[in-house]
C-alpha positions in Angstrom: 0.0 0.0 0.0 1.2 3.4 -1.0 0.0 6.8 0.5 0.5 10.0 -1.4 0.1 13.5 0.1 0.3 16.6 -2.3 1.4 19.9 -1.4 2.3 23.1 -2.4 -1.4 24.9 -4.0 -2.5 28.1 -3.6 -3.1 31.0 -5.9 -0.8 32.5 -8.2 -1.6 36.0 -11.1 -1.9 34.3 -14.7 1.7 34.1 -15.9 3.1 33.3 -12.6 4.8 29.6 -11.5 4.0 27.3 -8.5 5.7 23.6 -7.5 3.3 21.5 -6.1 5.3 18.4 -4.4 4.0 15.1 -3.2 5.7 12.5 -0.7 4.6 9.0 -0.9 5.2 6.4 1.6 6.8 3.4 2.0 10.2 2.1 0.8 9.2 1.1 -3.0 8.8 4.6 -4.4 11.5 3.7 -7.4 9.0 0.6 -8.2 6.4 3.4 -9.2 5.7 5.5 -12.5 4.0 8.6 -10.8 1.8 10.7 -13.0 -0.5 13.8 -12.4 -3.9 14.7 -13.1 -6.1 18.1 -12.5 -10.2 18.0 -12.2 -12.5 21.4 -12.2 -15.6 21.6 -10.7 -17.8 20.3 -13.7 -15.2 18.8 -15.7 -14.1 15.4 -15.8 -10.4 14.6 -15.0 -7.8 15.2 -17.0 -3.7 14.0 -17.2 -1.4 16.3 -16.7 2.2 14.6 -16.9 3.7 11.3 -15.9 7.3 9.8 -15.1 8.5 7.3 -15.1 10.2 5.0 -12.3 13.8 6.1 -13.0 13.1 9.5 -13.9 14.5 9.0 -17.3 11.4 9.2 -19.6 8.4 11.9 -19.2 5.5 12.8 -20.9 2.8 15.8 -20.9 -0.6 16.1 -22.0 -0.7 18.8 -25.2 -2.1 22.2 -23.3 0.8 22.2 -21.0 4.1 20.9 -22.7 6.8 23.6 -22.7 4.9 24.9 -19.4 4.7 22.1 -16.6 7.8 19.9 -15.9 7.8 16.9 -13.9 10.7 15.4 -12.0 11.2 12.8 -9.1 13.9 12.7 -5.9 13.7 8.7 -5.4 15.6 9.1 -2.1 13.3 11.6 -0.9 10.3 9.7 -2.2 9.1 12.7 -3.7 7.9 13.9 -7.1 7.5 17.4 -8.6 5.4 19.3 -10.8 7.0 22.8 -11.8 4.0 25.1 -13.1 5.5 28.1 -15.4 3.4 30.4 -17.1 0.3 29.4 -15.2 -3.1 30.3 -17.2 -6.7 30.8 -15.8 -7.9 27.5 -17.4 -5.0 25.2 -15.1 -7.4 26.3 -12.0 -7.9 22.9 -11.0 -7.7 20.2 -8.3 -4.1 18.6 -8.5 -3.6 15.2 -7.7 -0.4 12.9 -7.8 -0.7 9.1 -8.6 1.3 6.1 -8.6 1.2 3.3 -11.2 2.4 -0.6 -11.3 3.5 0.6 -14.8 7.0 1.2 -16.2 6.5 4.7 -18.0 2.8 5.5 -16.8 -0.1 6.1 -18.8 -1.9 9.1 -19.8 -5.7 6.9 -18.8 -6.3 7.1 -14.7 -6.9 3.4 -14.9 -3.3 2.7 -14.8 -2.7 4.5 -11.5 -3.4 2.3 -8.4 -2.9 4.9 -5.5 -4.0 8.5 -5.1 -3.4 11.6 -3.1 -6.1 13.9 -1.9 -5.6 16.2 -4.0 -3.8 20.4 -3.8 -5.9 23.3 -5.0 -4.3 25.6 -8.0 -6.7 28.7 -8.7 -5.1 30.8 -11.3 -6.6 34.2 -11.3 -6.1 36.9 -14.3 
């Protein structure tokens, strides 16, 4: 069992950055891809980025590549989501997840564990 607690929300002026971080537990972390999703009120949830379980390989959904990067501390059993030139539209619900999977997927049924989630509001 894995347990994953995000961090680092709050609100931020359009064009501004945030790093939202989440720790998981246990002493497995490096088994893990770790990916991250966002969900506004009304909207269904969407993928953000994912890594995978070395670090080596990453991947971003289209309306945030060149603006979100995500990277992984494997001895602090942390991962990282730097948010650059934030725009209204990423006011969301983050939430960090953890997949059985080598690269992890861009679908939320590859991830088996999830954190509670950080709020982003991105105001203009």
């Amino acid at each position: 069992q894995v347990q994953l607690v995000e961090s680092g929300g709050g609100l931020v002026q359009a064009g501004g950055s945030l790093r939202l971080s989440c720790v998981a537990s246990g002493r497995t972390f490096s088994s893990y891809a770790m990916g991250w999703f966002r969900q506004a009120p009304g909207k269904e949830r969407e993928f953000v980025g994912a890594i995978a379980r070395a670090g080596g390989y990453t991947s971003y959904a289209d309306s945030v590549k060149g603006r979100f990067t995500i990277s992984r501390d494997n001895a602090k059993n942390t991962v990282y989501l730097q948010m650059n030139s934030l725009k209204p539209e990423d006011t969301a619900i983050y939430y960090c997840a953890a997949a059985s999977t080598y690269h992890g997927g861009r679908y939320s049924y590859d991830y088996n564990y999830w954190g509670q989630g950080t709020q982003v509001t991105v105001s203009s």
